[in-house]
Every structure is written in structure tokens, then in C-alpha cells.
BAKOLSE-36457 format. One record per residue (C-alpha): x, y, z; residue in one letter. Coordinates in Angstrom, 3 decimals. Example, Ala and Ser with C-alpha at 12.3 -4.5 7.8 and 13.67 -1.06 7.14 Angstrom:
+----------+----------+----------+------+
!     east !    north !       up ! resn !
+----------+----------+----------+------+
!   12.300 !   -4.500 !    7.800 !    a !
!   13.670 !   -1.060 !    7.140 !    s !
+----------+----------+----------+------+
This chain:
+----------+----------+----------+------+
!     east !    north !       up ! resn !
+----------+----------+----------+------+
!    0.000 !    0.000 !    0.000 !    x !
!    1.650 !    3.196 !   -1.033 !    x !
!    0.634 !    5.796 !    1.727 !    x !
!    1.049 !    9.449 !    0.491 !    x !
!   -1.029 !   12.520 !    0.795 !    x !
!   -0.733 !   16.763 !    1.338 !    x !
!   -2.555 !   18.182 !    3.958 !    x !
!   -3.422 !   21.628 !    3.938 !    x !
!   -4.180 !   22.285 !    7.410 !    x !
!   -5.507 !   25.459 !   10.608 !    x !
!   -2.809 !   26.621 !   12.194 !    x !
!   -3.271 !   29.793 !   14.673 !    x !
!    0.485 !   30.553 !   14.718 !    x !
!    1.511 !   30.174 !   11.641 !    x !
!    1.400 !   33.138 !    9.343 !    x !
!   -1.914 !   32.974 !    7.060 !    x !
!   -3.239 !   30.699 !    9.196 !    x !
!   -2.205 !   27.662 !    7.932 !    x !
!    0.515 !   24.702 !    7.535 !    x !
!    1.379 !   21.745 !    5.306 !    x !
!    1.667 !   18.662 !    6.386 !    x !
!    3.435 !   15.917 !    3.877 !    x !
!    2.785 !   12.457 !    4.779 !    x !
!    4.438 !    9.185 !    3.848 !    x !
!    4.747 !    5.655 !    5.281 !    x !
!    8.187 !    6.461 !    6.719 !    x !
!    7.487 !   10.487 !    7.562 !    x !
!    6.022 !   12.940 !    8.141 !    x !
!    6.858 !   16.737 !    7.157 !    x !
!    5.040 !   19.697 !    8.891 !    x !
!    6.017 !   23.068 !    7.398 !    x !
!    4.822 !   26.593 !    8.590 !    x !
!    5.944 !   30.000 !    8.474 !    x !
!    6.357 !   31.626 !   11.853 !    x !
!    7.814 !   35.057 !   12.106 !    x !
!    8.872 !   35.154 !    8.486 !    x !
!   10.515 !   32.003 !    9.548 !    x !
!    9.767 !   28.769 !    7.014 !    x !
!   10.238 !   26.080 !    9.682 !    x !
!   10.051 !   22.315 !    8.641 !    x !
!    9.826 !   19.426 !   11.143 !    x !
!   10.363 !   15.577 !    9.945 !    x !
!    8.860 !   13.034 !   12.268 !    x !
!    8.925 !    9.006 !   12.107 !    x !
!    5.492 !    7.786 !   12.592 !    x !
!    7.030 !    6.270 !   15.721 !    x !
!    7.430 !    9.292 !   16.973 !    x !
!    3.546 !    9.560 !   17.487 !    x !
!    1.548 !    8.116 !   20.276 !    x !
!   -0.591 !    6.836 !   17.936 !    x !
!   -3.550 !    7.205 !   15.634 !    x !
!   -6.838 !    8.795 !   17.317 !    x !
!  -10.690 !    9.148 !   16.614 !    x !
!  -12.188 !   11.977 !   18.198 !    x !
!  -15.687 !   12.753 !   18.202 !    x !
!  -16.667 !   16.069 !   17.667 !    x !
!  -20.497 !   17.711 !   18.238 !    x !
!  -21.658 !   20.127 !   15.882 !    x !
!  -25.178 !   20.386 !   17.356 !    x !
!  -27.073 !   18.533 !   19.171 !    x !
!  -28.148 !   15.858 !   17.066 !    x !
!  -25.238 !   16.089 !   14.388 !    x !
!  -21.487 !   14.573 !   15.168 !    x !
!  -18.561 !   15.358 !   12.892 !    x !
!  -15.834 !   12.639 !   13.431 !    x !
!  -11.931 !   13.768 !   12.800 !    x !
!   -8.964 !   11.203 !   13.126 !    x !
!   -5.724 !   12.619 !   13.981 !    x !
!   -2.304 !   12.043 !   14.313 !    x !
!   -1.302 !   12.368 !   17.812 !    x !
!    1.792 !   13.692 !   19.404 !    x !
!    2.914 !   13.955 !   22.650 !    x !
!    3.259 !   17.935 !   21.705 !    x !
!   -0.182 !   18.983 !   20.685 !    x !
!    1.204 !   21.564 !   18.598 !    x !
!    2.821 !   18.599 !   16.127 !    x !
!   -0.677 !   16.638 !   15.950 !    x !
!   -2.053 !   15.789 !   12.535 !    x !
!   -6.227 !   15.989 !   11.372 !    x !
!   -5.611 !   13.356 !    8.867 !    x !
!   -9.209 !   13.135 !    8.048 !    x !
!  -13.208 !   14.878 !    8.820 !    x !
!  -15.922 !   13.340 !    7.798 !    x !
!  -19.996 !   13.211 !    9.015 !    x !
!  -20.398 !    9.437 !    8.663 !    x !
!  -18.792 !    6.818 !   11.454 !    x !
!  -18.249 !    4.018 !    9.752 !    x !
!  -16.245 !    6.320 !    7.015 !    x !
!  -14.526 !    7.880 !   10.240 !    x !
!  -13.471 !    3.985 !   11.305 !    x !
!  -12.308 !    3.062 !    7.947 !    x !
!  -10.042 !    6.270 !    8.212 !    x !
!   -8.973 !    5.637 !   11.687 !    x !
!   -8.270 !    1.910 !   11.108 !    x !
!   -6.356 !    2.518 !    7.528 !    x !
!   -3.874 !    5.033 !    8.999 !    x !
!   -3.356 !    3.271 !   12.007 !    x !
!   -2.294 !    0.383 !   10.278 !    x !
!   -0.346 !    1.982 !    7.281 !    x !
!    1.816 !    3.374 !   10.371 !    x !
!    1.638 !    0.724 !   12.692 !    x !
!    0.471 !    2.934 !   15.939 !    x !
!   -1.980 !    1.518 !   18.026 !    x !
!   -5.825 !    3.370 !   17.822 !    x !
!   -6.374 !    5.805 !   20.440 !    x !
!   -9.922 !    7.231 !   21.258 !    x !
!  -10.275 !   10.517 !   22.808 !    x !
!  -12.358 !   10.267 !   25.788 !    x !
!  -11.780 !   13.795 !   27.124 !    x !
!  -10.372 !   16.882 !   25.771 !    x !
!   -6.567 !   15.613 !   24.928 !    x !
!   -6.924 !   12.097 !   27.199 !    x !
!   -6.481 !    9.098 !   24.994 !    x !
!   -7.407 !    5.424 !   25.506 !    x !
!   -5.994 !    2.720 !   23.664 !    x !
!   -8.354 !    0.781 !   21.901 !    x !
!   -8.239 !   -2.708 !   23.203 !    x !
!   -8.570 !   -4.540 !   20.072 !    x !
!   -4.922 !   -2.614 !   18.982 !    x !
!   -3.282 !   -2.846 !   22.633 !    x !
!    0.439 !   -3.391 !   21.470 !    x !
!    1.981 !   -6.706 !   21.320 !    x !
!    5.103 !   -7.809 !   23.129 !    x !
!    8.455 !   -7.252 !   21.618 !    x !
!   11.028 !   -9.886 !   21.492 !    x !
!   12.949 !   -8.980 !   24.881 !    x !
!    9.760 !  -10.563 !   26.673 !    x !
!    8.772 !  -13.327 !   28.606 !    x !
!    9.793 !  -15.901 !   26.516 !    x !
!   13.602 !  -14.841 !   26.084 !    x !
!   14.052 !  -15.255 !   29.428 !    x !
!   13.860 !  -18.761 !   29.778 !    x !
!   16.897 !  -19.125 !   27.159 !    x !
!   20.629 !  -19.009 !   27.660 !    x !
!   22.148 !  -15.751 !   25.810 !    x !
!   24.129 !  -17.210 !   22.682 !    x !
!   27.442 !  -16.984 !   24.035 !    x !
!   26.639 !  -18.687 !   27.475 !    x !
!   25.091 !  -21.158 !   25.129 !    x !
!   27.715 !  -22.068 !   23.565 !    x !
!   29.508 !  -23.256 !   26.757 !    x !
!   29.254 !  -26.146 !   28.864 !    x !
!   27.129 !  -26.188 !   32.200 !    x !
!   28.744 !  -26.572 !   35.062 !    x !
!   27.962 !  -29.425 !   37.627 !    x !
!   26.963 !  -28.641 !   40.747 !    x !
!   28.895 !  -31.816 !   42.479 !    x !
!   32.143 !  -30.897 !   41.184 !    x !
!   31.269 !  -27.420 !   42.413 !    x !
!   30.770 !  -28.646 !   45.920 !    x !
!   33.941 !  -30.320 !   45.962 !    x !
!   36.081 !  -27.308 !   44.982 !    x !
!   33.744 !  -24.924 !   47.994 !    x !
!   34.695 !  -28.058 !   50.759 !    x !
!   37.797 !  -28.709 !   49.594 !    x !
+----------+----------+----------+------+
């Protein structure tokens, strides 16, 4: 799947109000002008907490779903999509997420995120079942035996 897209998106500091976001599998490039500054910042998707879906009320019957990219620095987080329609809003959320690899996050409050549990994150190789083997080197040596090592303590 070839991920690639330009986002055009609101930004209150930036000088006409807005920012471009360039997105591939592998990066991400925000650029703004600030000051009469042109500022770019490259992120690995990595370097995200994740992909969110946030619900958003436009009246009181009416919802308008976004899902963003979110960073631990609000000020580097990503709309990646808006649309009226959930399931349309799910496909989005659960396209990115995967396209990254970041687990799906669901905003419960105003910038609190929950990990959906059907994406919690899998254990890495350094877990539990490591453990139980010898590193290569050791394994590559003989055990010891514990009589012999008796002897040499009494002896």
C-alpha cells in the first residue's frame, strides 16, 4: 500500500493561518511559516503516540468525526481526516493506524487518549519468553555441575 497525501491544514500561529503537512509511510513533514521564519519538522510515525478518533459535536443531534495524528506535543498533531459518517470515520482511523503501525487511540476527554483494546500493542522480542533461554554466548559453553562445584567450595 503506497501511503502518500498533502494536507493543507488550521494553524493559529503560523502566518496565514495555515501549515502543510506531507505524509508518507516512513514520515512525516510539517512546514509553517512563523515570524517570516519557514520552519520544517520531519517526524517518524514512531514518533507519534498513535492514531486517534475523536468525536466532535456540531449540534445537538449532528457529530462530525476527525482522526488525527497524535503527538505527545499537541502543537505537532495531525487531522488526517473529517468526515460526518462513522463508519467512514473507522475506515479512516483503522487505515492510517495500520499503514503506520500505531496503536488506535480514542479521545475520551479533551486531549486524554485510551488505547483501543482490540490494537493494545503486542510484546516485543525482549519478553517473557527470552528469558527462559541461555544468551548465545553462554550457550555455547558447557554447564557446570553442581557436584564438582561442591567439591572445589569443601575442599
Amino acid at each position: 500500500m503506497t501511503m502518500t497525501a498533502t494536507i493543507e491544514c488550521f494553524d493559529p500561529r503560523a502566518e496565514g493561518a495555515s501549515r502543510r503537512v506531507e505524509i508518507a509511510r516512513d514520515r512525516i513533514v510539517i512546514s509553517r511559516r512563523v515570524g517570516g521564519v519557514d520552519m520544517r519538522v520531519a517526524l517518524e510515525p514512531r514518533q507519534f503516540r498513535g492514531v486517534a478518533l475523536v468525536v466532535l459535536v456540531s449540534e445537538e443531534t449532528d457529530f462530525l468525526y476527525a482522526v488525527r495524528l497524535v503527538h505527545a506535543d499537541a502543537e505537532l498533531s495531525v487531522t488526517l481526516a473529517s468526515c460526518g459518517e462513522e463508519e467512514e470515520a473507522c475506515a479512516h482511523w483503522r487505515r492510517w493506524a495500520e499503514g503506520f503501525g500505531l496503536p488506535l487511540l480514542v479521545e475520551r476527554r479533551q486531549g486524554v487518549y485510551e488505547i483501543e483494546a482490540a490494537s493494545a500493542p503486542f510484546e516485543r522480542r525482549r519478553g517473557r519468553a527470552t528469558f527462559s533461554r541461555r544468551y548465545r554466548f553462554l550457550a555455547r559453553r558447557k554447564m557446570g555441575r553442581a557436584d564438582l562445584a561442591a567439591l572445589a567450595l569443601n575442599g
